[in-house]
Residue, then its C-alpha position, 0 to 999 in steps of 0.5 A: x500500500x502507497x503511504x500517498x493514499x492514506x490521510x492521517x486517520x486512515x493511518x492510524x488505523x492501519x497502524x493500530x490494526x498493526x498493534x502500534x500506537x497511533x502516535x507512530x502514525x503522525x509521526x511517519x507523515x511528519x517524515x513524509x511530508x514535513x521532510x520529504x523522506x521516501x525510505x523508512x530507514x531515515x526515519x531515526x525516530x522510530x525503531x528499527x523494528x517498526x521500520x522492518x515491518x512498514x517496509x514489509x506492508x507499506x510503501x512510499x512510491x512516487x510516479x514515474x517522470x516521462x518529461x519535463x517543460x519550461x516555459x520562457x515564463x518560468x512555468x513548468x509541466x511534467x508529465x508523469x506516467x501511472x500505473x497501467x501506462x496512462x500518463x498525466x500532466x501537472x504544472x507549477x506556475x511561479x509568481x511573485x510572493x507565491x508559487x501555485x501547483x496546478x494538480x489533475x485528478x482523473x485521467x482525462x475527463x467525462x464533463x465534455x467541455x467545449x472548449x477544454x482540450x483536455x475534456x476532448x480525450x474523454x475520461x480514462x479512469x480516476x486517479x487514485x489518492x495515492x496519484x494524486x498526492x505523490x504529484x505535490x510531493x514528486x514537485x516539491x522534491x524537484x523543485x529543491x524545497x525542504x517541505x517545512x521552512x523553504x516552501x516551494x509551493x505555498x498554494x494547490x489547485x485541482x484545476x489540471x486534468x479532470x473534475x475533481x468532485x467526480x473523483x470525490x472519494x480519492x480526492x477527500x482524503x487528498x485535501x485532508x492531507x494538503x491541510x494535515x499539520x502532519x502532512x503538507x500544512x496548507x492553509x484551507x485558503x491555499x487550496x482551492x477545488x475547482x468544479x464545473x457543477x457537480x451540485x450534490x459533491x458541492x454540498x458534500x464538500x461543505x460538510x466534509x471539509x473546509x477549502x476554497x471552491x472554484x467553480x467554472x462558470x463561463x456563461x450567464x445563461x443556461x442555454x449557452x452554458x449548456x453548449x460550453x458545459x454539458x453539466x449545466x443541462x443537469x444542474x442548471x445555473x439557478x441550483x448551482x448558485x444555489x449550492x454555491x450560498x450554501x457552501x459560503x453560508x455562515x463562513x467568515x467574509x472573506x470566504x468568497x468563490x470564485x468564479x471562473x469564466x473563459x473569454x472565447x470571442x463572440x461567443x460569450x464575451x459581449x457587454x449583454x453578457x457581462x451585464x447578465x453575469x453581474x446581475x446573477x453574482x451581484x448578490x453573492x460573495x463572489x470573485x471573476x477570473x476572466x480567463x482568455x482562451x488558450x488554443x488547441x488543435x481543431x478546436x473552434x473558438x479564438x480567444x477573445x480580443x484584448x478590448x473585448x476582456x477589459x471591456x467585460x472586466x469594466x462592466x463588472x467592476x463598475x458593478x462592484x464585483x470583484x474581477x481579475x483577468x488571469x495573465x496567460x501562463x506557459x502556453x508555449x508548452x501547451x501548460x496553459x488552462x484548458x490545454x493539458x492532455x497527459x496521454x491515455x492508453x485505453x481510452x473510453x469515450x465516456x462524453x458526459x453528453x451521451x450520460x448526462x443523467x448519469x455522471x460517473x463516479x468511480x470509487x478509488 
């Protein structure tokens, strides 16, 4: 069994089922996490005993490197290969006072967005908690941190490939050891899971675990967000914002969602729209993030205009919402939002479109 895959009560457990004390537990994930060690032997506070019988029963195995690109803007993705051949991406996006990992959690992806390159490989399979963790801890080994006093990665996103909430039952236990003290120390703001509407993991999410939400928005009005977002035609906008005031209900002010929305041009980018988006978030506690499009092969949108995005941004602040225009980063490298693909070695071509009444959620 992979130590990546076990948050800290389900360490426990295994330990006590072991006869070991539960205390063992934390401080193997302090070992892990906090120091980054992938071999028993270097863990001098235990015994040599213990440490025998976790290697007998446990391991701590990271994904295999496949390649590793930088772009001229210091982003870098590595695709890293999984067992049964799949591979996946995951980027690191350097900035200024903070440094964000951008994670997947499936291999592929069943919601068929139109205008994500990732969503057009349909859905291989989910990743277990295992997969998803060890690429936090493979890039924070790579990138030369010590995982305690020099933090290389102050903030996660599940924003790679994949839903994440449609992989609900690995990625619970991976946010719990984002946010562990014993295990990677995040603070519930520097992670954020980012969703295209799965309103009943929504709710579940609220009550299981407190992050930071995303939410992929793109449209104002349910029958464009139908074309953009397959998933709207089973949870329409009206019961996603609706799921979106529970999750921030009785939380501190500055809890807010953000809500992402991709600028494709002449598509959804127009003042009526900008107009509508204000008027269905200017009650919410709400944050835009203006995404220009990144392009991909045979796709058919073009990213918005330069004009047309300060235009809409405009509109919106001048209606007190919140907004920010993300800077396009590590689209030479195909790294960019929406361009990540990885590489599927037996892929279904499970489109949310041909299931809509019937979203797959694989347990791990």
């Amino acid at each position: 069994m992979n130590l990546f895959g076990l948050d800290r009560a389900q360490l426990r457990a295994a330990f006590a089922a072991m006869g070991e004390k539960p205390y063992r537990a934390d401080q193997v994930m302090q070992w892990i996490y906090r120091r980054g060690k992938d071999s028993f032997d270097e863990m001098s506070n235990i015994s040599k005993a213990l440490r025998e019988r976790l290697a007998q029963h446990f391991e701590i195995r990271t994904p295999e490197l496949v390649t590793e690109q930088v772009s001229a803007d210091g982003t870098r993705k590595w695709v890293l290969r999984l067992d049964g051949g799949n591979a996946i991406e995951t980027v690191y996006i350097p900035e200024e006072g903070r440094a964000t990992l951008c994670i997947s959690s499936q291999v592929g992806c069943a919601m068929d967005c139109s205008f994500c390159s990732t969503a057009q490989q349909g859905l291989n399979r989910n990743m277990t908690t295992a997969e998803i963790i060890a690429q936090v801890w493979f890039a924070a080994r790579t990138l030369g941190g010590d995982f305690q006093n020099e933090r290389v990665i102050s903030n996660i996103v599940f924003m790679g490939m994949g839903e994440p909430l449609a992989n609900y039952n690995a990625v619970l236990p991976a946010i719990r050891i984002l946010l562990d003290d014993f295990g990677f120390g995040l603070s519930k703001r520097r992670v954020t899971v980012s969703t295209s509407g799965l309103v009943p993991f929504i709710d579940r999410l609220r009550e299981d675990v407190d992050t930071a939400l995303a939410v992929s928005l793109h449209a104002p009005t349910d029958a464009l967000r139908d074309e953009l977002v397959p998933i709207n035609r089973k949870y329409p906008i009206a019961e996603l914002l609706d799921a979106c005031r529970r999750y921030t209900a009785g939380k501190d002010r500055k809890t807010h969602i953000v809500y992402e929305y991709v600028m494709l041009d002449g598509v959804n980018d127009k003042p009526e729209h900008a107009r509508a988006l204000a008027r269905l978030l200017g009650d919410m506690a709400a944050k835009v993030n203006l995404i220009p499009f990144n392009p991909f092969p045979q796709t058919q949108y073009r990213r918005s205009k330069p004009e047309a995005i300060q235009a809409f941004a405009k509109i919106l602040r001048d209606r007190r919402i919140l907004t920010t225009v993300r800077r396009t980063r590590g689209d030479d490298i195909d790294a960019a939002c929406g361009q990540l693909v990885g590489r599927v070695q037996s892929r279904q071509k499970n489109r949310l479109s041909a299931r809509i009444g019937d979203v797959p959620v694989i347990s791990t």
